[in-house]
C-alpha positions in Angstrom: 7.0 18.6 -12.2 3.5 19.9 -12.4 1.9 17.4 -9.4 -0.7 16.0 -12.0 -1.4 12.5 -12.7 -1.7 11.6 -16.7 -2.8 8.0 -18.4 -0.2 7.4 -20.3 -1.4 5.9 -23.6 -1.4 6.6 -27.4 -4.1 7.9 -29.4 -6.4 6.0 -31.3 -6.3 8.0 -35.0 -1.9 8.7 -34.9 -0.7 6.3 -32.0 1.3 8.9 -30.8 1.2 10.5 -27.1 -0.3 14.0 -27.1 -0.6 15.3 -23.1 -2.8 18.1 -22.6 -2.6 20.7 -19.7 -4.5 23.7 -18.7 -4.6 26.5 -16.5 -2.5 26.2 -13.6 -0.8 23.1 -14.6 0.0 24.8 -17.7 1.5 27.7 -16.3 3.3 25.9 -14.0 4.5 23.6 -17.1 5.4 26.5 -19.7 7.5 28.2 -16.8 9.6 25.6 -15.9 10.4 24.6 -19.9 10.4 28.1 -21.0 12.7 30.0 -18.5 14.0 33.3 -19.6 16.8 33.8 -21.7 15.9 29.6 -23.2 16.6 28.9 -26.5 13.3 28.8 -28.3 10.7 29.4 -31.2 9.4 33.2 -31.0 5.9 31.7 -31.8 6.2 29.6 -28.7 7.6 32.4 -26.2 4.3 34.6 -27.3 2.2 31.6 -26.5 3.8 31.1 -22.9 3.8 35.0 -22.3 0.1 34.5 -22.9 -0.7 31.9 -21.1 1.6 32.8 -18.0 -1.0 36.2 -17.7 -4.5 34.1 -17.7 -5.9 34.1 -14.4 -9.0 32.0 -13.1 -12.6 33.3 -13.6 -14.0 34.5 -10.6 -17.2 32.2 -11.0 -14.8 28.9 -11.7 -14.1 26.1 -9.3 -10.7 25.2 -7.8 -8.6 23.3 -10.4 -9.7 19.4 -9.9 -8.1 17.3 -7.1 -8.4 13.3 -7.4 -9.9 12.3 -4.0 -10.4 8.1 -3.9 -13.3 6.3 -2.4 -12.3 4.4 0.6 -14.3 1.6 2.0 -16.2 3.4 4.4 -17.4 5.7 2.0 -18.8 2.6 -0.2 -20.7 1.5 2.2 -22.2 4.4 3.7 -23.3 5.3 -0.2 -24.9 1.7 -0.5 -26.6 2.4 2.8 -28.1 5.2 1.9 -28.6 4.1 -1.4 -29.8 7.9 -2.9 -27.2 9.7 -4.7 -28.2 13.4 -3.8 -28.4 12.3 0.1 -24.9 10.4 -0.1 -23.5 13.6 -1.7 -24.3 15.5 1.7 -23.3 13.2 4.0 -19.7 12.5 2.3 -19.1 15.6 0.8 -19.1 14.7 -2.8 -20.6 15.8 -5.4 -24.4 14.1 -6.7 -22.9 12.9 -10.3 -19.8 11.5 -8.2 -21.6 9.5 -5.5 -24.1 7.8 -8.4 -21.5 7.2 -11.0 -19.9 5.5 -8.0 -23.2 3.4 -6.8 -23.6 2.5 -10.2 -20.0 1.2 -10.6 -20.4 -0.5 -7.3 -23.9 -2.3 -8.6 -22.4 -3.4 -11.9 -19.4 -4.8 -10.4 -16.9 -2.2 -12.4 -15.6 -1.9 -8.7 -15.5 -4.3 -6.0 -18.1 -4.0 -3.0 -16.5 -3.3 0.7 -16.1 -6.5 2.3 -19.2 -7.5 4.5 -21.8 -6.4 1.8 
């Protein structure tokens, strides 16, 4: 409904599912289950009409969009072997490229065939 991917799994202290959204998603979420005219709590109709009028801060990045590291992006980063240059060259940010080299040297992710 929302275009966001979750991990589905219980938590720890309840084993129970509790799925959190935010901003956009949220809006997008509290639109489509409260509609106007629904059935529901008037507690929870004054929480959507509040959330529905929050806007982004100026000064705040673009809502997070998953982008996956392909092969040839593995082994330019092991190539060039310094997070902050990597980050230019692939367009990444400099805590994504060397969270990713480090996964790549401790074998939490498989290294591109031919390396």
């Amino acid at each position: 409904m929302t275009g966001a991917e979750r991990n589905v799994k219980r938590n720890t202290r309840d084993d129970i599912y509790n799925i959190f959204y935010s901003m956009e998603l949220a809006q997008r979420l509290a639109a489509d289950l409260y509609y106007p005219g629904c059935l529901s709590l008037e507690r929870k109709r004054a929480a959507v009409n509040s959330l529905a009028t929050w806007e982004r801060p100026a000064g705040m990045r673009a809502a997070y969009t998953q982008r996956r590291w392909s092969t040839q992006e593995d082994r330019v980063l092991l190539q060039i072997n310094n997070p902050a240059a990597a980050a230019d060259e692939l367009g990444r940010t400099v805590m994504s490229c060397g969270l990713r080299l480090w996964r790549l040297r401790t074998g939490q992710v498989p290294m591109p065939s031919g390396q």
